[in-house]
Structures are given as C-alpha cells and as structure tokens.
N, C-alpha and C positions, 0 to 999 in steps of 0.2 A: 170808763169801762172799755170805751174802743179801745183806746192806747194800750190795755192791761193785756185784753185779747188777741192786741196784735203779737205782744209778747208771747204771749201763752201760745204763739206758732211753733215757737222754736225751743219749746221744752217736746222731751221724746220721753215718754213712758211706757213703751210699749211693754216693757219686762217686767212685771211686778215686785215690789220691795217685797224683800222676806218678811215675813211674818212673826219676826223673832226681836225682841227688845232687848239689847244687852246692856246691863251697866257693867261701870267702872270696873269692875273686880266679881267673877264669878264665888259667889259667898257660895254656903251652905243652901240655901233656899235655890239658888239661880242652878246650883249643880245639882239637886234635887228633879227640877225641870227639866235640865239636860237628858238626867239619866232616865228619866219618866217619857222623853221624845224616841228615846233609842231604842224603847222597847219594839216602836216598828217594825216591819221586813224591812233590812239591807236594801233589796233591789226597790224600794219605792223609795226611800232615804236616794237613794242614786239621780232617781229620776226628781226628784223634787230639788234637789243641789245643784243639779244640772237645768235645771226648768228657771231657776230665779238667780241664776248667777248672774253678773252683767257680761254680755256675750264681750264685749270689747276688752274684758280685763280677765278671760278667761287663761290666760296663759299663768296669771300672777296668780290664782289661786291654787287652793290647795290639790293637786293630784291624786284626789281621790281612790281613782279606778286605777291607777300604777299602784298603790299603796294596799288596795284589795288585792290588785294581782300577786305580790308581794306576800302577806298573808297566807294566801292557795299556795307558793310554792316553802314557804314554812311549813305550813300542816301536811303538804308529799313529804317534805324532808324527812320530820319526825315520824309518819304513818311509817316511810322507810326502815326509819331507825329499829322501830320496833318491831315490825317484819323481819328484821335481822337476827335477833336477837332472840328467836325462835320460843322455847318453852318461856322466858321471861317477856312474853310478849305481852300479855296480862295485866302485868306487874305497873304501868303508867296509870290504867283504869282506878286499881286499887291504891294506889298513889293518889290521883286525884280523888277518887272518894272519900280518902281517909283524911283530903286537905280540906273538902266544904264539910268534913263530920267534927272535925274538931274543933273548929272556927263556932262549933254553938256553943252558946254561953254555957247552958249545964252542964256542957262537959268538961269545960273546962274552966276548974276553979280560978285559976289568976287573972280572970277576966278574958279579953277578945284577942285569938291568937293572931301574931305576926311574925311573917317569915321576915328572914332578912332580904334587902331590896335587890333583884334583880338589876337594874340598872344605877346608871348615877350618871347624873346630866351635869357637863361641866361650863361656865360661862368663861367665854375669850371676848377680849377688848380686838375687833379686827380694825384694821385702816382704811381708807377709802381706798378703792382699787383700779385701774387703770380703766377700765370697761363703765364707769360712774355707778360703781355701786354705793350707797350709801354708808357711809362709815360709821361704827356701833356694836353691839353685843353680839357675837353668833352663841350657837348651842353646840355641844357635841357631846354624845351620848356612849356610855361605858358599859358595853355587856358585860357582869361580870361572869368568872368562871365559875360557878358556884351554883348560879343560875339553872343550869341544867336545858340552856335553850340550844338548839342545833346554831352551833359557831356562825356560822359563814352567813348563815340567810339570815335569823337574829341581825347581825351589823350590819348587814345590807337593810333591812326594813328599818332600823334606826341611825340608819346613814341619810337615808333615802327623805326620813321622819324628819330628822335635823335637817335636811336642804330645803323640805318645803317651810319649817315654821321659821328657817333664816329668811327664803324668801318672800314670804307675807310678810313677816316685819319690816325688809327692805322697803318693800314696793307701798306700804302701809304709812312707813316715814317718809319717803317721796313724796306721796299725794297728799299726805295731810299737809306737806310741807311747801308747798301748790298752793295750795288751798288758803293755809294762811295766809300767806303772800298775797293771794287774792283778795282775800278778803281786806289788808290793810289797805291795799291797792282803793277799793272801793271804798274804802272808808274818806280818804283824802278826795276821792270823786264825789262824793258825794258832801264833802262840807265845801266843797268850792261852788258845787251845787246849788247847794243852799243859799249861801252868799249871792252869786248872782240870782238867784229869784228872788231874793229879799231885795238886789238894788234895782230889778227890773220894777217891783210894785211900787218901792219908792219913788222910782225916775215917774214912772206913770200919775203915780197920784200926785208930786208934785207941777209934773210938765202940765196936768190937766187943769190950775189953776191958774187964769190969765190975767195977765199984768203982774202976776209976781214978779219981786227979786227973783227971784230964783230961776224962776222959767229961762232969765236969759242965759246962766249959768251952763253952757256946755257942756260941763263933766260931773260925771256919778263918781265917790267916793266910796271904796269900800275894801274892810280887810278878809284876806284869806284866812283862814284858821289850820297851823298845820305841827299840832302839837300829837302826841305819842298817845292817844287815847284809842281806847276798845270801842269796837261798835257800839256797846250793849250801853257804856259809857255815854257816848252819843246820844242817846233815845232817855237815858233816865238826864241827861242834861236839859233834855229838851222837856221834856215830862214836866221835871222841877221848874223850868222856868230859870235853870243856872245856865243855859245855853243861849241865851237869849243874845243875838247878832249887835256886835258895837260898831253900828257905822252911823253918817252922817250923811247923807246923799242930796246931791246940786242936781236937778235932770231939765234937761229938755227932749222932747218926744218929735225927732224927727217922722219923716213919712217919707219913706225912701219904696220907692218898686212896691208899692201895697202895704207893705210890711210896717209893724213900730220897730224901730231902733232906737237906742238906747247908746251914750256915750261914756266911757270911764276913764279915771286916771288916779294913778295911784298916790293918795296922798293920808294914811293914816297910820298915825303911831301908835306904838305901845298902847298908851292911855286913851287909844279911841277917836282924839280928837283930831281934827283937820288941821297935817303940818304943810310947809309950803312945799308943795312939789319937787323934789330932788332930781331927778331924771330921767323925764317926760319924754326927751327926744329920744332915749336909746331906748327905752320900754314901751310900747305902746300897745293901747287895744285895741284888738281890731275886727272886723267881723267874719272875715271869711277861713272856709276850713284852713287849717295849717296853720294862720299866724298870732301871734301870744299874746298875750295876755298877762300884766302884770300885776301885780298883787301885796302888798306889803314886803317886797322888796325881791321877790321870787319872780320868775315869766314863766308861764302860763300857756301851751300852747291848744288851742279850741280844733281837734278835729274831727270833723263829720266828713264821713265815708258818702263819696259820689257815686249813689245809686238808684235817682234820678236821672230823667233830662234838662230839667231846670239846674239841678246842682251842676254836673257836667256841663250845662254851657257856662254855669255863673265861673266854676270853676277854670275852665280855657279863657274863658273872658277875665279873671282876674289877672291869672299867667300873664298873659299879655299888657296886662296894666303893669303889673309889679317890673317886667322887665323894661317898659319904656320907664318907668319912675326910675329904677336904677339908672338908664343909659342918660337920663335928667341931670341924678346925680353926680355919675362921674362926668357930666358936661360941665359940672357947676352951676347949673340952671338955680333956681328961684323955687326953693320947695317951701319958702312961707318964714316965719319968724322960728323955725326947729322945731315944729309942734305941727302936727298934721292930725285933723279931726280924725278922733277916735271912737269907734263904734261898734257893738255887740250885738247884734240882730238878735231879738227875742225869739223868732222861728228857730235858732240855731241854738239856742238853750234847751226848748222844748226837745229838739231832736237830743240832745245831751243827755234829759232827763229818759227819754224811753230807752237807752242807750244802758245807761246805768241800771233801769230798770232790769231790762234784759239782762243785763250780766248779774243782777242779783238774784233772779230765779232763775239762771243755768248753775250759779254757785252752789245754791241748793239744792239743785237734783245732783251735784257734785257728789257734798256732802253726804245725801241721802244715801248715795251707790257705794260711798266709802261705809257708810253706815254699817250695809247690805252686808260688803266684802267683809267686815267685823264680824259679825252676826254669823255671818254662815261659815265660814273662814273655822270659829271655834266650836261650832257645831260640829264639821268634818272632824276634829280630832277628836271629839268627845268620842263618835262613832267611832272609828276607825281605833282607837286604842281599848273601846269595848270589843272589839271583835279581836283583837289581838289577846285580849283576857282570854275569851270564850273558849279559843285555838288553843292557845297555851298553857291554859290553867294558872297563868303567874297576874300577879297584882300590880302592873306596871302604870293601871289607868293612874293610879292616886297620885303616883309619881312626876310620872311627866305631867298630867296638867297643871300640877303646881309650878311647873315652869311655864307652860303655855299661858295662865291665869296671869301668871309676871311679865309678861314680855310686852315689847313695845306696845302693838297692836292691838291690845287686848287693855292695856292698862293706862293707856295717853286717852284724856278725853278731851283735848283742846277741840277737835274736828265737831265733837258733841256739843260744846258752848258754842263753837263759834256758829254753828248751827242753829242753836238757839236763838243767839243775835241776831244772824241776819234773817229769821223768823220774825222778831219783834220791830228789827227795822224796817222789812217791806211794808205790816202792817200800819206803823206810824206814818211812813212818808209816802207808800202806792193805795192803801184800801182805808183811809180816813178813821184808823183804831177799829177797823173790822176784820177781827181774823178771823171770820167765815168766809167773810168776800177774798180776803188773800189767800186762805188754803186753797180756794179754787183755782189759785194761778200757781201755787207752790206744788199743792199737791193733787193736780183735776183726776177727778175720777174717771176712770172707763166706761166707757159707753156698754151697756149690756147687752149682749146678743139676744133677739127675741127669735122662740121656737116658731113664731108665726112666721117669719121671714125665708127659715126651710121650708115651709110646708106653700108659700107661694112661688118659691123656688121652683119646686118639684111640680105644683098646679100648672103654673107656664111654661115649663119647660114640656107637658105631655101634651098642652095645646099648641106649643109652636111644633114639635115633630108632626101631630095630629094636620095640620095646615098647611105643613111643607110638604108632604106625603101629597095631601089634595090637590097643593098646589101645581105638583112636579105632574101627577097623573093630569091635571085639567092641560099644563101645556104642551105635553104629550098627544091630548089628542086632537088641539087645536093646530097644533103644528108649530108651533110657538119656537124662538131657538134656534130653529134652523137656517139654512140659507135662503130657503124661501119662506120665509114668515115674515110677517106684517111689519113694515118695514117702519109704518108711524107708531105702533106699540116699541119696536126695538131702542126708539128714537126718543122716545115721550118717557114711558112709564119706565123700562126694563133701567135706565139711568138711575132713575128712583129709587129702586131695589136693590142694584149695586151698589151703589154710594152706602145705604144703610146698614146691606149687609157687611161692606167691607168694615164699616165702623164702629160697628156692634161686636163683629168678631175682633179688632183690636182688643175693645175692653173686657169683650172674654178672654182676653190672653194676657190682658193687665191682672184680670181678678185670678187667672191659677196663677201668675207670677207672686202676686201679694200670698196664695195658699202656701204655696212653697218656699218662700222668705221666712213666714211663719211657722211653717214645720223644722225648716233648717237654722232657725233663730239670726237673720241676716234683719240688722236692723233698720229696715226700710227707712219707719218711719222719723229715725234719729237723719238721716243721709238725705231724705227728704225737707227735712225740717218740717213734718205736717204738724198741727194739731191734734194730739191725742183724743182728743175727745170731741173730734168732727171729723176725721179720718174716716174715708171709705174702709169696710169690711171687706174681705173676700164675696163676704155674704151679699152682702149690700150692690156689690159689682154685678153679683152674679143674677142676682133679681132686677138690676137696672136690663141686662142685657135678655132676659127669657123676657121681659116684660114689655120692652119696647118691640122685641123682634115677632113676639107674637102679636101685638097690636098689626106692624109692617106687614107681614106675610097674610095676617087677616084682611087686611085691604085691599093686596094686590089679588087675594084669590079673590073674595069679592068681585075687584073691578076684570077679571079675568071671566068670570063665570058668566058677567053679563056682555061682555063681550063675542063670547063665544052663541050667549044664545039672542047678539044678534040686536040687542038694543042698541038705542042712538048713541054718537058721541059724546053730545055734551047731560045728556040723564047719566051714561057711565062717569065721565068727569066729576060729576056730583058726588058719588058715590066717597070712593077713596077719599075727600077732606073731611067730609061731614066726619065718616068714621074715626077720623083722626081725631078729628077738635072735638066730639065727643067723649073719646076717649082723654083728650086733652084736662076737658070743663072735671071730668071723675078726678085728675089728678093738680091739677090746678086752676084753683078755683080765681081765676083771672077774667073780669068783666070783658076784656078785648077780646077774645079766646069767643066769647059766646056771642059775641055782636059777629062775629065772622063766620059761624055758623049757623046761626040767623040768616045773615046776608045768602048763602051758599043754597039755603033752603027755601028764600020768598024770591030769587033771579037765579033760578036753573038756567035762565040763557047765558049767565054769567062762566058757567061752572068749567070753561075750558079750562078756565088757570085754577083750576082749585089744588094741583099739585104746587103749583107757586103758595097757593095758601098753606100748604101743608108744611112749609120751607118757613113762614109767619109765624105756623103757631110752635113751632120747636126752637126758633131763634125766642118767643116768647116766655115759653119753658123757663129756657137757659136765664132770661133774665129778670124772671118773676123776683117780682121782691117780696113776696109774702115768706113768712118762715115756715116752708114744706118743699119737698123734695130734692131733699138734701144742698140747702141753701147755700152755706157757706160754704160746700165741696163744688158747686156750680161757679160759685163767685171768685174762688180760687183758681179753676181752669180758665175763666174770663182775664184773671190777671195776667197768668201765665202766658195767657194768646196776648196776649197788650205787650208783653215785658217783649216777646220774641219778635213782636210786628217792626216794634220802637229800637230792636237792637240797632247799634251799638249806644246807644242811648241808655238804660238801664245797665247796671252791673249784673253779671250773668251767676247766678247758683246754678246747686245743683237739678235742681226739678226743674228750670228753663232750658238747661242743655238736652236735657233727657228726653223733654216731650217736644223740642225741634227734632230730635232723632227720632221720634215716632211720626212725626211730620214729613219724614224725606220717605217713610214705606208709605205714605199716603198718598202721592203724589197722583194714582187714578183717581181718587176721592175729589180731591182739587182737582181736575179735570171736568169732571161730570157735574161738581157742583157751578164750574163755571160756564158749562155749557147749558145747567138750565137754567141757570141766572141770563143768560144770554138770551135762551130760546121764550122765558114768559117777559123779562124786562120791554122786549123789543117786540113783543104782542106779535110774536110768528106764530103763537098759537093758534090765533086767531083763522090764520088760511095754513093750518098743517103743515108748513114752509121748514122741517127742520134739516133742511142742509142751510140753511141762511147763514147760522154763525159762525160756519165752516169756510164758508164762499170768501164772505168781506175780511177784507185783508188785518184791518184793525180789531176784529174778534177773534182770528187765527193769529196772528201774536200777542193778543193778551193772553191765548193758551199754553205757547211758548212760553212765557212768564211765569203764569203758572207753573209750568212744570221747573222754573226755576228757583220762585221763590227759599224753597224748605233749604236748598244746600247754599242758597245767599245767606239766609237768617246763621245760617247751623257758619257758616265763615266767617261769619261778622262779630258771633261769639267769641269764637275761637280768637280775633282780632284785639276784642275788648278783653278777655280775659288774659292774653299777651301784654295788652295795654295795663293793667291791673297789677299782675302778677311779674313778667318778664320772664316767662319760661318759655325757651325758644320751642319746644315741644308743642304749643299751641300752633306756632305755624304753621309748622310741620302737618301739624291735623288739618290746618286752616287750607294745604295744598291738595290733601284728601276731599276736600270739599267744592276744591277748585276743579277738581279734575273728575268728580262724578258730575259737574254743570257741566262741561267740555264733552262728557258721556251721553247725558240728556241733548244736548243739542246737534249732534250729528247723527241721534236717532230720529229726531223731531226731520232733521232735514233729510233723512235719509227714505223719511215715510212720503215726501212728500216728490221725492226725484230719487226714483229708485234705479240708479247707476250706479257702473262698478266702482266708480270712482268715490263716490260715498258709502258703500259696502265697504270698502280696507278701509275708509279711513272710523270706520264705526268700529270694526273689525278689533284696529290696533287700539284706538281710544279706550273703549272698553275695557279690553285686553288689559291696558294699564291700571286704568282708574279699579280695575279689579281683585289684580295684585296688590296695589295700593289700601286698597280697604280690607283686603283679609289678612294683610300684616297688620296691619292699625286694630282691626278686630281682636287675633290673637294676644300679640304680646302686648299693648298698650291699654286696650279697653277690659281683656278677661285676663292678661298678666300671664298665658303660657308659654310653652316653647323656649324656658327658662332650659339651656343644654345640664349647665352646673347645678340644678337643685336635685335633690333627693328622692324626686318625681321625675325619671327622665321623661324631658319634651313636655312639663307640665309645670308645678309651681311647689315651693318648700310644702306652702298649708293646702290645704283643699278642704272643702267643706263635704262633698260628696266622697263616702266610703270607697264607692267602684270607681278605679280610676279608667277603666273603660269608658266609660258614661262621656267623660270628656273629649277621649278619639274619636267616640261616635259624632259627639258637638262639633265640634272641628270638619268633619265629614258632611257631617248635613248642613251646615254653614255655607262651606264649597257652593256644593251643589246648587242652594238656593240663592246662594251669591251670583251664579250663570244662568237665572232667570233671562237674562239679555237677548241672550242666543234665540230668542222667538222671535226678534224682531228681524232676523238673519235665516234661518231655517220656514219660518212661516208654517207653525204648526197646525194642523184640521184637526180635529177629534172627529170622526164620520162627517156627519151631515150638519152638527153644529156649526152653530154664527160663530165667527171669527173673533166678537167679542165677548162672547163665553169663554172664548180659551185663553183669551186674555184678563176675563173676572177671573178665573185658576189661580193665573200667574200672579195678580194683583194678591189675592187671598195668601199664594204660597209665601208672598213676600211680608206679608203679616204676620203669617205664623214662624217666618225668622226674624221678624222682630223680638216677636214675643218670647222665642227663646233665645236671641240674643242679650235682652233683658236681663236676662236671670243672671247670668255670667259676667254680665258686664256692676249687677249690685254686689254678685258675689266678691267680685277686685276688691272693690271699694270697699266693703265690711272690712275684708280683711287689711288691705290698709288701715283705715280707724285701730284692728283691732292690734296693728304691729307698733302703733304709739300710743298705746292703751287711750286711744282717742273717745270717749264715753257723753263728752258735753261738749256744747258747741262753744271756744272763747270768744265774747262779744268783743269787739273794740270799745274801749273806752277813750271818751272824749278828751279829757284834759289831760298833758303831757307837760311834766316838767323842765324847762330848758337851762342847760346851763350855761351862765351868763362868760362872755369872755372876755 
C-alpha cells in the first residue's frame, strides 16, 4: 500500500475528466445527447470547455471562441446584406419562416422536406510534412454557390472549421500513437518483470534449503519472454494459467551489504529446459544500475535512476570498480576462468517494480486526458455547427458531422482498449484483483472542500486582526519597539515573533500563489508532482496561517500585558508555552505535548525556557505521527528539508529547487532561529546574558553559516542537476548563487567593521550579484524580455490578459531586489528599533518571493504546455542492448 501511495505522488488530477462518455461512433442515441446538451446557454458551454480541457494540450484543441467569433462576423455580414437591400429587407424572415413551415409533416405530403446540401466535404490523402506533421486524411470543405451563404465569411468559417478538425486528428493520431508505443513498451517491462521475481522466489526458496545440491549451484536460470502479444493478452494468460513461467532455477542466497542477492545466467531453450551455457563471458548479470542482463539470448540492461545517497555512492563506487576491472583487463590480469560471478540485487527489482508501476498509472491518466480531448474535442463541433444552423438558417449540422463522426479521432478506439488493459493489468499485478483498491491509484478522488474550513478561515482571521490591534496598542504604550525599549524583551521574546511572523506570512503567500494557479489554470500540482488527494488547498493554507498566527499574536499580547503590569519574569515565562502547548494538546493530541505542559505548570521556576519549550512542541507538531493535521503534507515538507540538507546527494526535482528558493528569502528566519537555539541551548537564559551568542566567536560564525547555508544547498542543486542533466545553464545559475554568498558575506563583514573599504567592496558585490539575479529572474526563471516575440519585451504566450500587469512585475521585482541598500544607507523609521526596520525588509523580501513564485510556475506551465507535456514519463528500468 506504501509503495502504491508512493506512486499515486506523481499522478496530477487536478483538472477534472469531462463528464462525457463517448463511444466508437456517434449513432443515433449518442447524437440525440449531443443535441439534448446543446440546448444550454453558448456562454456557459464556453466556460465548462474551457474549465476541463487539459490546460497543457490547450493549443491542440478545438478553437472554440475564434470559431464563435467567426459566426458574429457571418451574422454582421448577412444582417448587412439585407440592410442593403432595403424594401427586400423582409424577405430572408419570410424565407426562413417558410423553411421551418414546410419542414412539417402535414404539410408536406412527400414526407420530410430536404434542401439540397449547402456544403460538401472533400477527403485528401496529405503526406507527412516537413514541420512533423502526421501523415493522413485532411478535410476540405466546398461552399456551394447555391447555398445563399455570404461568400467570403461562409469559407473563411469552413476554412477555419477544416483546420481545427485536421488539427485534432493530427495531434489525436500523435498521442494515441505515444501511447501505444508506451504501452508495448511496458508490456515487455513487465514480463521481464515477472521473470525475474518468479527467479528471485525461486533462487530464495531454493537457497533456503541446506545441504542441497542445489544450494551450491551459483546460477538461477531463467527465460525472458518477448513475443508480440497485447497487454490484456498478458493478464487473460495469466488468469488461465496459459502463462504459466517455464524456467528451472539453481540459486544460492548470497548476503552481500544487507541485502539478498541473487545470481543468473543465461541458459534456457526453446523447450524450457537447461541447455549448456553458450556465452556466459560476453553476457553477464550483473547487479548495478546500467549493466545487463542477459536473457534467452537478448541483454538486458537494469537501470535504476540515482536518487539516493546510498545509490550515488554505490553508483561512484562501482565507476571506479568497473574502470580499474577494465585497466586489469587490458593489462591482461587474471580475471577468473571468463566467468565472473554474476548478480541481481533483489532491492533493485523491487525499485524496477515501482518504476513500472509508476509509469503504468501516468499512462493512464495519459489515456484518460486523450479520452477528455475526444469527448470534449466533439462536443465543440456539435455546438459550434448548431449555432451556425441557428445564424444561418441552413442544415449544414447533419452534414459535417457525418464527417467529424468519421474521422480519425472520433472513430480509432485502440487508445480506448488499451486503456482498458492497462486497467486490468494494474489490478492483476499492483492491487491483488481489487479494482476498488486500484482505482484509487488510477483514478483517486478529490478531496472535498468543507464550508466549515471558510467559516474558521474568516473566525481567525477577525481574532488575529482583533489581537494585533491590541497587540500594537499594548506596545505603544509600553514603549515597546523603540530605541529605548526593553532591551531583554527585544532580545528574548520580540525574536519569537518575527521568526513566526515572517513564516506564516511566506505561507500566506504560498496559499494566494496556489489561489491564482487555480483561477489562471497553471498546473501546480502536475509541476509539483503533489498528491491529489493530500495536496494543501488554498483553503487549507489559508486556515493553517489565521490559525497558527492568531494562537502566536495571543501569547505574545498575553505575555506583553503581564509585563507591562509588572509581574515577575519567570510567572510571565510561564505564560506564552502553557498557552501554546494548550493550544497544541486541542490540535494534537500527542502524550509529550502534555507532559511538557504539565512540567511548565507544577516548576514555574522552571519557566524561563519555556519559549525554548515552545520551539519543542511545533518541532513536535511537525513530526506527530498520528493521522491529523495534515499528516502526509507535514511529512512531505520533512522530506523536502532532508532532500535539500543531503544535496548533492539526492537527485534534485522540481519542489526541492523551489522550496531551497524560499529558503534563500528566509535567511532572517535562520538567523533568529539560530540565535535562540543558541541563547536557551547554552542556559543564558538563566542570567538574561543575551549578547553571549553574539560575543563568542564560535556562535557568531555559525550565524555566518547560517546566513550561508540557503545559496550553498540552492548551488549544490544546480551542481547535481548539471551532473544529471549536462546543461551548461545550471552553472550559469550555480554562479548566481555563488555570487549572492560573496553578497552575504561582505554584508556580514561589513556589519561587523564598518570602513570605507568594506562599504565599496559591498557596494560593487552587491551591485553585481544583483544584476546577476534580475537577469536570471527575467528571461530564465519567468522567460521575458524575449526582443523577437510578439509581446514586445515579454513572451509569445502569457497567461495574464493585461500585459501591463507584467512591466509592473518586473518594476516591483527591481525595487525589492535593492532591499540591500539598508545595510548601506542605515535606514530609522522615527523612533523605532533598528530591527523593526529590518522585520520590514525581511517581510518585503517575502512578499517578492511570493510574487516571484507565480511567474516563475507561470514559465514552467507554459513550457509543459509548448510540448503538450500533460504526464510525467517515468523511466523504465529494463533496456534492450544490442549485441555487437
């Protein structure tokens, strides 16, 4: 169930399949439905077309709204016409009246009248053409003169008509033709598959009997199967028991590094039985990613993707084996009697099977979205040549769709069976013949929005205003803030507050980023690879953040209020954890959580560190294993913190780059949390000592550090996904990253030995590292400032209407990008503390996060959506090699 789940990360559903079930050929009944859906309003047919299209294949669908607009200037043309035409102006009314009066049966004895056909649709055999288009049937559509439709606009609208139904066919035979490929593709992965887990059980169950013959036997025995059959073939072979695996397996069960391995060699015939080994030395199995695997006379080669740290070292560490074995060989060394033990690590099948898995439900939501594009693709024309009736008064629907009903995309249902197969095959081989347990991975439901979750939205957000109001009025008049205000509150507490305020406001700016992906249809959560059906809401953000910040802001007025009237330090100490871990014990009900507020309430002498306590029970939170508050969305950002810690050590996705780049706007966060990690660890609470971790030299460069970490992790990516990939562009980035660490560190030095001479050199660094990143911002990360596209100084597509919206982005980017300049000018706001003006800057620099976000997923969609990129392609493990 783990393993299924893990998969079911990387399916994206966030656009709902259409609603619409087509078969093979629109009969009578199915066009009956059609024309029963089109009685709708036009303008909500619009928005429901555009609401479940697949955002990523939107170019390849049908052009709706050019096709309406097309329409509206047909109906000026003709309204024209007959405005011209002055006293005969009339005469079209009475025309068409006289066309639906005759059309009734009683009046017309010969039966149901018919005009002669306005159009006539001709099929051409095209070639394939230089730009890859798919070669095949186009349409082209003949107004006739007879007709009575206005010339020009008529063959512009069935000019227009013919381009999109050639186009959906193309791009329809393309993908389906994808698809199959994948799907044989998978077919052959998965009976080699097979094979090896049937000779792993064997090698095991034999190896486990001791003193056998056998046991001493080296090598498993076993054939590939690599004949021309259909999936669905597959699964009823298996069903019947005609699939039943012919091998003969020798094993012994090493114990190599933990793991069982398992050894193979290729020795089976035709007939099954064990022939003598033909050539062992040139084919071998072997266990690590990359090298092959031979098979009934084929190699075979096993690769698992390093994205690990275990893999990656195993991986460098074989490198190095393999190339001293070669330097052996051409020495002529002594490599054995030409047989070198050969071995398949069962760990590295397992990762094969989730591998395969994975790519059998991304093929599925493949399939599903082709489904979609079907489905909705002929719904558009149903519409769109009814409203052409209605304008026209001519009968042209009946016509054209009996070519549309014909055509490729409408009338191939290979995409439909193979569907169905690999339906039946997930359930055989992933959910043990449960296809309820498998549609949950094929097809998981959405999570439902509950109206309760507004209505606590709205509850917390009128108590935290309600509190920050109080809050701001109590430090106002305690004198709080200022230059002369309490210098062990500025030190202790006021740390506390920032840190959480600035943190809470990130994830307020994560949850409008996720509102406005989903209003602009920017498919997050496909780019993220999240789980549909554990995925943070907008909603869900938006209640984590009024709900934590109003808990925050209630504790520090609290511990404010009692300060001011004068009670002791450590009764106030008290105050702020209890109310936390109280509020804690309401939302997770974790036994530690209440032994610590216990503890806080029978030793109030205790209670100076109880802001240290407060740091316990939200580290607690985070790794509650009960399943409540929002489990798997917690355990998820746990990994992501691990994946970035460990760079270059894991292989870098998309949502590990992303949330190190929320990392580098946090960098005051990391400061303050390491300053009270510093200040309760080393018990200076104890004597209100807080410049101590300022003073000692070894706590003031680990802050340095700190402030280094975010753009080490975020170059180290950049490193490894050079390493991965080979795209010299990561360095490039990797130097951007270099040079905002060379920015940080001559601010750090510059705070600390304020001369001219570390002034220019902050000055210039900056300066650079600055131009540096608002070129990397513009044209790399949001893709503008393209001179040649059709957006001057912007980009071909844009998802936003107002192309103002984006100069203005670019402008406020600047701006918040020369945040620096305070460490150089040395800004006051009146009488405020000096690191109020600094919580601003930090904050401002959040809220350019948060809208550099948006622009930076905006690229990206539209990337996916410029290689009609819609599913994620998994790698698949086995690769055939051909022998030389």
């Amino acid at each position: 169930m783990d393993t299924l789940a893990s998969h079911a990360a990387h399916i994206s559903t966030h656009y709902p399949m259409a609603p619409l079930e087509t078969s093979t050929h629109y009969h009578s009944s199915s066009r009956s439905e059609l024309h029963c859906c089109s009685l709708e309003p036009m303008v909500k047919f619009s928005k429901q077309f555009e609401g479940q299209l697949v955002p990523e294949w939107k170019e390849a669908f049908v052009d709706y709204w050019q096709l309406k607009k097309d329409i509206k200037t047909l109906q000026a043309a003709a309204a024209g016409d007959q405005g011209i035409s002055g006293p005969e102006a009339p005469a079209p009314t009475t025309a068409v009246a006289s066309h639906w009066v005759m059309r009734l049966p009683f009046l017309n004895p010969h039966g149901h009248h018919k005009e002669p056909g306005a159009i006539q649709v001709h099929r051409k055999l095209a070639s394939a053409g230089d730009d890859g288009a798919v070669a095949g049937v186009v349409y082209e559509t003949e107004v006739l003169d007879a007709a009575g439709l206005p010339g020009v606009e008529a063959k512009a609208f069935f000019g227009r008509l013919d381009e999109q139904l050639n186009k959906v066919n193309r791009f329809y035979e393309k993908k389906q033709g994808e698809f199959l490929e994948r799907g044989e593709s998978l077919r052959r992965q998965l009976q080699i598959l097979v094979e090896l887990k049937a000779a792993v059980t064997e090698a095991r169950r034999r190896g486990g009997s001791p003193g056998s013959a056998d046991a001493e036997d080296p090598s498993v025995s076993c054939s590939i199967l690599h004949g021309d059959q259909s999936l669905r073939g597959i699964a009823e072979q298996e069903h019947g028991g005609q699939g039943k695996l012919t091998k003969d397996a020798m094993a012994k069960i090493t114990d190599e590094e933990g793991e069982d391995q398992f050894s193979i060699s290729e020795g089976l015939g035709e007939s099954g039985r064990i022939e003598k080994p033909r050539e062992e030395v040139a084919h071998k199995l072997r266990t690590l990613s990359g090298k092959e695997v031979t098979c009934q006379g084929r190699s075979v080669r096993i690769t698992i993707p390093v994205t690990t740290p275990s893999r990656t070292v195993i991986a460098i560490r074989d490198l190095l084996f393999d190339d001293m074995l070669s330097q052996s060989r051409k020495n002529g060394g002594n490599v054995g009697d030409g047989c070198e033990k050969l071995s398949i690590n069962k760990k590295k099948v397992h990762q094969a099977e989730k591998m395969i898995r994975g790519a059998l439900v991304e093929l599925y939501k493949g399939l599903g979205y082709l489904k979609t594009y079907r489905s909705l693709n002929m719904l558009a024309f149903v519409k769109i040549l009814k409203k052409f009736d209605k304008v026209t008064a001519k009968e042209v629907q009946t016509i054209y769709l009996k070519v549309v009903e014909s055509s490729y995309f409408n009338s191939s249902d290979k995409a439909i069976r193979l569907m169905d197969d690999v339906e039946e095959l997930f359930v055989r081989h992933f959910a043990n013949g449960d296809k309820r347990k498998a549609m949950k991975y094929l097809k998981p439901n959405q999570k439902e929005e509950s109206h309760s979750t507004t209505f606590f939205i709205g509850l917390f957000t009128g108590g935290f205003v309600a509190l920050f109001i109080g809050y701001c009025i109590m430090a106002h008049i305690a004198g709080m803030y200022t230059q002369q205000s309490n210098k062990v509150y500025m030190s202790t507490s006021y740390p506390v507050l920032s840190m959480f305020s600035l943190f809470f406001l990130h994830l307020f700016a994560y949850g409008c980023n996720i509102f406005m992906w989903r209003k602009t249809r920017i498919n997050y959560t496909f780019i993220f690879e999240f789980t549909p059906t554990k995925e943070l809401k907008y909603r869900d953000v938006f209640l984590i953040c009024t709900t934590s910040m109003t808990i925050v802001v209630g504790v520090m007025f609290a511990h404010l209020t009692l300060i001011v009237k004068g009670y002791s330090s450590s009764a106030v100490q008290a105050i702020p954890g209890c109310l936390l871990l109280v509020c804690s014990i309401q939302h997770c009900k974790c036994e530690i959580v209440a032994y610590f507020c216990l503890f806080l309430l029978l030793y109030p002498y205790e209670a100076d560190a109880s802001i240290y306590y407060v740091f316990q029970v939200f580290l607690l939170m985070l790794v509650c294993p009960f399943k409540i508050l929002y489990r798997s969305s917690r355990y998820d950002f746990l990994r992501v913190i691990r994946n970035i810690i460990l760079t270059p050590f894991y292989k870098v996705v998309m949502v590990d780059f992303f949330m190190a780049d929320q990392l580098c706007s946090q960098v005051p966060v990391l400061r303050s949390l390491e300053y009270l990690a510093c200040y309760y660890i080393t018990s200076s609470y104890k004597t209100q000592d807080y410049g101590y971790c300022t003073r000692v030299k070894h706590f003031r460069d680990l802050a340095y550090a700190v402030s280094f970490l975010p753009y080490y992790w975020r170059a180290m990516q950049c490193a490894r996904r050079w390493f991965d990939e080979g795209d010299i562009n990561h360095l490039v980035n990797l130097g951007k990253y270099v040079s905002a660490m060379l920015a940080a560190g001559t601010k750090l030095a510059y705070e600390n030995d304020n001369s001219a001479g570390w002034l220019s050199l902050v000055v210039i660094v900056s300066s650079v590292a600055t131009i540096y990143q608002l070129y990397w911002d513009f044209v790399k990360d949001w893709g503008l400032l393209q001179f040649n596209s059709k957006n001057p100084w912007l980009r071909n597509d844009l998802i936003l209407k107002q192309k103002y919206i984006y100069f203005l982005s670019m402008a406020l980017n600047l701006l918040l990008r020369l945040a620096w300049l305070q460490t150089v000018i040395h800004p006051n706001i009146g009488s405020l503390d000096s690191r109020v003006t600094l919580f601003f800057l930090a904050a401002l620099e959040v809220i350019r996060r948060g809208h550099w976000n948006f622009y930076r997923l905006e690229n990206e969609h539209l990337n996916n959506a410029g290689r009609f990129r819609a599913v994620k392609v998994v790698p698949l493990p086995f690769h055939e090699v051909e022998e030389d």
